[in-house]
C-alpha positions as a Python dict, from the first residue, in 0.01 Angstrom:
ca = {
    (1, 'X'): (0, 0, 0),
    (2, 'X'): (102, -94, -350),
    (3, 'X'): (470, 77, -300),
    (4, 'X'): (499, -87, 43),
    (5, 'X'): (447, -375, -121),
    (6, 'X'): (733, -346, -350),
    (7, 'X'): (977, -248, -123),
    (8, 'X'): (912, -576, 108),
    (9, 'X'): (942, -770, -285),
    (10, 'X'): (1248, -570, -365),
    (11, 'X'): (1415, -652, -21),
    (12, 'X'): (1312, -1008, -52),
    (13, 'X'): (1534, -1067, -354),
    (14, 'X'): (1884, -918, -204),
    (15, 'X'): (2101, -1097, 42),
    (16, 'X'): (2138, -1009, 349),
    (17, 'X'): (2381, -848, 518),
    (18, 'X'): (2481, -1089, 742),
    (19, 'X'): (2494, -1370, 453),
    (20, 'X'): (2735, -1104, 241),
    (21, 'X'): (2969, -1041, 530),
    (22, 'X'): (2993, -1428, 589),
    (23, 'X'): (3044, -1503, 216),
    (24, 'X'): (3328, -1184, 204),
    (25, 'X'): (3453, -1357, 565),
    (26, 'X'): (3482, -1722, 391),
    (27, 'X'): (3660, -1562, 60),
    (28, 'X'): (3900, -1434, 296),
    (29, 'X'): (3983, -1738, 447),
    (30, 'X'): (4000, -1940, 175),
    (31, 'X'): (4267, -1745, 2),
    (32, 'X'): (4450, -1697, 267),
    (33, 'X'): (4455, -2118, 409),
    (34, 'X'): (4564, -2178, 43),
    (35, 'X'): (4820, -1873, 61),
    (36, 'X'): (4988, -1992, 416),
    (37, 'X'): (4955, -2363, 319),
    (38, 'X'): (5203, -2237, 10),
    (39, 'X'): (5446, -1998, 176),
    (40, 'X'): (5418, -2012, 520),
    (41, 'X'): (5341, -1727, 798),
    (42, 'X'): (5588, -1491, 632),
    (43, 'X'): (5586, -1556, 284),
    (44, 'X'): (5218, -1390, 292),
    (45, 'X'): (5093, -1043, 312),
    (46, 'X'): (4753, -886, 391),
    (47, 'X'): (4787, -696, 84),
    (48, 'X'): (4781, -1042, -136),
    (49, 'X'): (4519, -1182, 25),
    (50, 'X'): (4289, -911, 10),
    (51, 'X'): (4352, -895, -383),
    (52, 'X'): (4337, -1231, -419),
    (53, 'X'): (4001, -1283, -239),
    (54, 'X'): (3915, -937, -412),
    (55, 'X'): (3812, -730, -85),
    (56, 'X'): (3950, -437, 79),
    (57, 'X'): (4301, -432, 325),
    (58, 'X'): (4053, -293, 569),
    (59, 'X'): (3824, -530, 541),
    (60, 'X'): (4040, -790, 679),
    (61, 'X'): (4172, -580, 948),
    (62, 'X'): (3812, -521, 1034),
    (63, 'X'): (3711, -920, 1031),
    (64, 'X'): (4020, -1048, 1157),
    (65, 'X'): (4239, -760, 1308),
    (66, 'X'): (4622, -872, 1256),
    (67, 'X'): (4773, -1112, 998),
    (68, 'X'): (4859, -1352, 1315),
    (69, 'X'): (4478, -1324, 1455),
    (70, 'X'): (4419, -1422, 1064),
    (71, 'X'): (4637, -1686, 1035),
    (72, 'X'): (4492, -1796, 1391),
    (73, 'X'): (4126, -1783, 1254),
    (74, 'X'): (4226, -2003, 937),
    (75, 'X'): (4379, -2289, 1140),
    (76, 'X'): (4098, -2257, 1333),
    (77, 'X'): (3823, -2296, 1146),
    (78, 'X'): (3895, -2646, 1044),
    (79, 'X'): (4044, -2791, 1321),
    (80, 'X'): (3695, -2749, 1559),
    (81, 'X'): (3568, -2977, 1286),
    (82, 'X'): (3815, -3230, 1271),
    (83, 'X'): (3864, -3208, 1633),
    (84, 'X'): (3548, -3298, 1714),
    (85, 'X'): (3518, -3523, 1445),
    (86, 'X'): (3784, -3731, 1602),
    (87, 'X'): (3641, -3698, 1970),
    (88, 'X'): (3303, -3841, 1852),
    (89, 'X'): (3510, -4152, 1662),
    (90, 'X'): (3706, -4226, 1951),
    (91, 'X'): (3417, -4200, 2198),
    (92, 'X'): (3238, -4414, 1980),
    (93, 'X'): (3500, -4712, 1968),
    (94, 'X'): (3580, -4695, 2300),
    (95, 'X'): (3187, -4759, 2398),
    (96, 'X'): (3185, -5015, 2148),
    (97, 'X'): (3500, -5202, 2238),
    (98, 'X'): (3537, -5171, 2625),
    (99, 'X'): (3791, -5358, 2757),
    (100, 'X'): (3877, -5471, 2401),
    (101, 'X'): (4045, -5142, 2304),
    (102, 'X'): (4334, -5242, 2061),
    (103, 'X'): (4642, -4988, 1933),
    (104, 'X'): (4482, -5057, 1590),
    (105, 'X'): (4145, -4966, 1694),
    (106, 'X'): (4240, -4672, 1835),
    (107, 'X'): (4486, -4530, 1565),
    (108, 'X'): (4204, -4583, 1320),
    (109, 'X'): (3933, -4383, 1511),
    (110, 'X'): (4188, -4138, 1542),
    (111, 'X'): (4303, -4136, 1158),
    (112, 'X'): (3961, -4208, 991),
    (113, 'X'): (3787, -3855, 995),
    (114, 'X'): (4104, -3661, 879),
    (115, 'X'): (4151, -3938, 635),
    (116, 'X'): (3860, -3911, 518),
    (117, 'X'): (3868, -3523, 488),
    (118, 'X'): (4178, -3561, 261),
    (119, 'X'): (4055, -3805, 22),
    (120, 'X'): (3668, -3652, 3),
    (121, 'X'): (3716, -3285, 110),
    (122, 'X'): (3836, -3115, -202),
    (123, 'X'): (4148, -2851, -230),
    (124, 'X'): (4059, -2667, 80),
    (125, 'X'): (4103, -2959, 340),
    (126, 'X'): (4408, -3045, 170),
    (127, 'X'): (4519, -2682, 168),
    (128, 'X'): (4469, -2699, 545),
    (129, 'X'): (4643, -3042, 636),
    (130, 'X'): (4949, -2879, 424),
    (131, 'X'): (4899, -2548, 677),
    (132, 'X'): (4936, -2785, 980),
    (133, 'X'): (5223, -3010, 813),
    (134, 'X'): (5422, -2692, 793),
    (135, 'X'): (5282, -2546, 1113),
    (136, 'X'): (5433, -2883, 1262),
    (137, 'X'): (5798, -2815, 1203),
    (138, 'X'): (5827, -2484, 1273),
    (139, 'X'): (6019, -2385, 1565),
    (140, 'X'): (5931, -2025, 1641),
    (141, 'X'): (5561, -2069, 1697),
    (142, 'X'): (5464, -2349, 1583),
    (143, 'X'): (5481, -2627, 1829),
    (144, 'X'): (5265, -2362, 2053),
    (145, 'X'): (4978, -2311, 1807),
    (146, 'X'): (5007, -2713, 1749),
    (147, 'X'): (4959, -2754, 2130),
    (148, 'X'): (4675, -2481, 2158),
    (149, 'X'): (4463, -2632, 1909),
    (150, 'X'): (4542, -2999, 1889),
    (151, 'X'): (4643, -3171, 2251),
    (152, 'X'): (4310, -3247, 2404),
    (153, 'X'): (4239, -3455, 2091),
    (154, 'X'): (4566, -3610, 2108),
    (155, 'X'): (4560, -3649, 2488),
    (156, 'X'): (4279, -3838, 2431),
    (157, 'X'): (4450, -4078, 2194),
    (158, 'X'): (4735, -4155, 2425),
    (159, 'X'): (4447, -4249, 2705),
    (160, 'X'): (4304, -4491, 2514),
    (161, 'X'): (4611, -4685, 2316),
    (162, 'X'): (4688, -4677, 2747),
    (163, 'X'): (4411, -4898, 2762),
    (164, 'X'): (4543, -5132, 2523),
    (165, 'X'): (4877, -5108, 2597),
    (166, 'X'): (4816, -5050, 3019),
    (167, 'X'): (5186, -5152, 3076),
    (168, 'X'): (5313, -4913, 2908),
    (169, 'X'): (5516, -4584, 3064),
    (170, 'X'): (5360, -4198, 2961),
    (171, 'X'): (5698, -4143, 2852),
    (172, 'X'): (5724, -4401, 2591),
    (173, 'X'): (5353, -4325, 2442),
    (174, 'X'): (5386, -3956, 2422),
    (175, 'X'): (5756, -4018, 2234),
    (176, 'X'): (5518, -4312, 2005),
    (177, 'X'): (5340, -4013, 1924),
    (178, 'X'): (5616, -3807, 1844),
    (179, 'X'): (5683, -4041, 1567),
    (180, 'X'): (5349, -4097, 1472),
    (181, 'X'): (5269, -3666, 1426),
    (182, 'X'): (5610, -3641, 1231),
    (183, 'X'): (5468, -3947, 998),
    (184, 'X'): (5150, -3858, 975),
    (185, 'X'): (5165, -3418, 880),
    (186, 'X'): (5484, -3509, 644),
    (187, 'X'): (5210, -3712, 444),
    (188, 'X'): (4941, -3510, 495),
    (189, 'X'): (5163, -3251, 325),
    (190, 'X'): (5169, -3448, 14),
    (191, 'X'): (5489, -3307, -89),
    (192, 'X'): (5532, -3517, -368),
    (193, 'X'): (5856, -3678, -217),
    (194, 'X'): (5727, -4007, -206),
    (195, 'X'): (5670, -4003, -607),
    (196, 'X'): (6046, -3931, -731),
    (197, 'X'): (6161, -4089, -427),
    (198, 'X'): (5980, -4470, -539),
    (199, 'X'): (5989, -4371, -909),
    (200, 'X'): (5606, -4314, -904),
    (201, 'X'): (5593, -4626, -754),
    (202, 'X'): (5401, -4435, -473),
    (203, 'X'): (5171, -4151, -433),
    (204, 'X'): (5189, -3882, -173),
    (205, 'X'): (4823, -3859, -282),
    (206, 'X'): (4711, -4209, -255),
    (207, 'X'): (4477, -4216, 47),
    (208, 'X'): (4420, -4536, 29),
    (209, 'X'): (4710, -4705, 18),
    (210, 'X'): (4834, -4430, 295),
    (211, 'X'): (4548, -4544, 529),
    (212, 'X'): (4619, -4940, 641),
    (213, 'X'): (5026, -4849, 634),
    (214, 'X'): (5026, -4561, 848),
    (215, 'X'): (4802, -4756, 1098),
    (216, 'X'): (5001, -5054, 1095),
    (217, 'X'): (5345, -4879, 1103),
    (218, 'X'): (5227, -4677, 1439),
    (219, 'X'): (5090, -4962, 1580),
    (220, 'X'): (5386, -5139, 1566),
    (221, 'X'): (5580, -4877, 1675),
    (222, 'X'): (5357, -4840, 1967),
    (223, 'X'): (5376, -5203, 2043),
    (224, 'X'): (5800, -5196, 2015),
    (225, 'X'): (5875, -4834, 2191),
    (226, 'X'): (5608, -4912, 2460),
    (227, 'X'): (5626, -5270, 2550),
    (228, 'X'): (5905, -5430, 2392),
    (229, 'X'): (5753, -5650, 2093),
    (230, 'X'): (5605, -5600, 1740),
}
C-alpha cells in the first residue's frame, strides 16, 4: 500500500504529457511568429526554428507537418482571437446603435480589439501584426492566406459602414477598404518609417496617437470615395 502510495505522490508532482507537448507546441510557435514576422516565408528554415525554440526537426514535422502548414498554424493561432474579438465588438455596436450606425462607430469597433492587442499584448502580438503587415503585400500567396483568414471579419465591416453610408456603391467601399488595409498593416508593422521620416516627431509605436487618426482618416475617406463629401 505504502509504495502505491508513492507512485500516485510521485506522479502527482510531474506534468503531464499533454501539458509538455502543449508547452513544446507553444515554444514552437513562438519562435517561429517572431522568425517569419522578421524574414518572411523564405528567409526561415525548420532547422532555425527548432534550435531556436530548442526541440527536435522532427518534432515540428510531427506537430505541424510542413514549414507552410507551420507558417499556416502561426497566423492562425492569433487571428481566431482577434477575429472573434472584432465580431463580438461589432455585434455589440451595431445592437447598441441601430439605425444610428456611423463610419466612425464602425471603424472603431473594428480597430479597438487589435488596437488594443498592440498596445497591451506584449512582443508576441506585435510579432504577429508585423507577420500579417508583410503577409499583406506579398503577391505570391499572400493576398490568398489574407482572404482565407480575414474576409468574413472584414465583410462584416463593409455591411455595417453600408448602413451608415446606405448610398454608397460595393465597389467604392470594398476600394475604401483597400486603402484602409494598406494604412492600417503598414502601421501595424511599426517599421520605424514614421520616426526618421517626421524627425521623431512621430512614433510608429505610439498607439495612441495612431488610434483617433487612423479612424478619422478612413472615415473620411469613406465619406469622400463613397459619397462624395468629407
Amino acid at each position: 500500500m505504502k509504495a502505491r502510495q508513492a507512485m500516485t505522490t510521485a506522479k502527482v508532482g510531474r506534468p503531464a504529457k499533454d501539458s509538455r507537448e502543449k508547452d513544446a507546441r507553444a515554444a514552437i510557435l513562438d519562435v517561429a511568429e517572431e522568425r517569419f514576422s522578421r524574414h518572411g516565408f523564405h528567409g526561415v528554415t525548420v532547422r532555425e526554428v527548432a534550435t531556436t525554440a530548442q526541440v527536435n526537426t522532427a518534432l515540428i514535422h510531427y506537430y505541424f507537418g510542413s514549414k507552410k502548414e507551420l507558417f499556416d498554424a502561426v497566423f492562425m493561432r492569433r487571428a481566431e482571437i482577434i477575429n472573434a474579438e472584432r465580431m463580438e465588438t461589432m455585434n455589440a455596436y451595431e445592437a447598441g446603435e441601430g439605425d444610428g450606425v456611423t463610419v466612425e462607430g464602425a471603424l472603431e469597433a473594428f480597430l479597438r480589439p487589435v488596437l488594443t492587442r498592440l498596445a497591451d499584448g506584449g512582443p508576441g502580438w506585435r510579432n504577429y501584426f508585423a507577420l500579417v503587415g508583410l503577409v499583406n503585400a506579398t503577391t505570391a500567396w499572400g493576398g490568398e492566406v489574407m482572404t482565407r483568414t480575414f474576409d468574413p471579419v472584414i465583410h462584416r465591416l463593409i455591411d455595417l459602414i453600408a448602413r451608415a453610408l446606405p448610398e454608397a456603391s460595393k465597389e467604392d467601399l470594398y476600394w475604401s477598404y483597400n486603402f484602409l488595409s494598406g494604412s492600417l498593416t503598414l502601421s501595424l508593422a511599426e517599421t520605424g518609417r514614421i520616426d526618421r521620416l517626421s524627425d521623431g516627431l512621430c512614433h510608429s509605436d505610439d498607439v495612441e496617437a495612431l488610434k483617433p487618426r487612423i479612424i478619422a482618416y478612413a472615415a473620411a475617406g469613406f465619406r469622400q470615395v463613397c459619397v462624395g463629401k468629407a
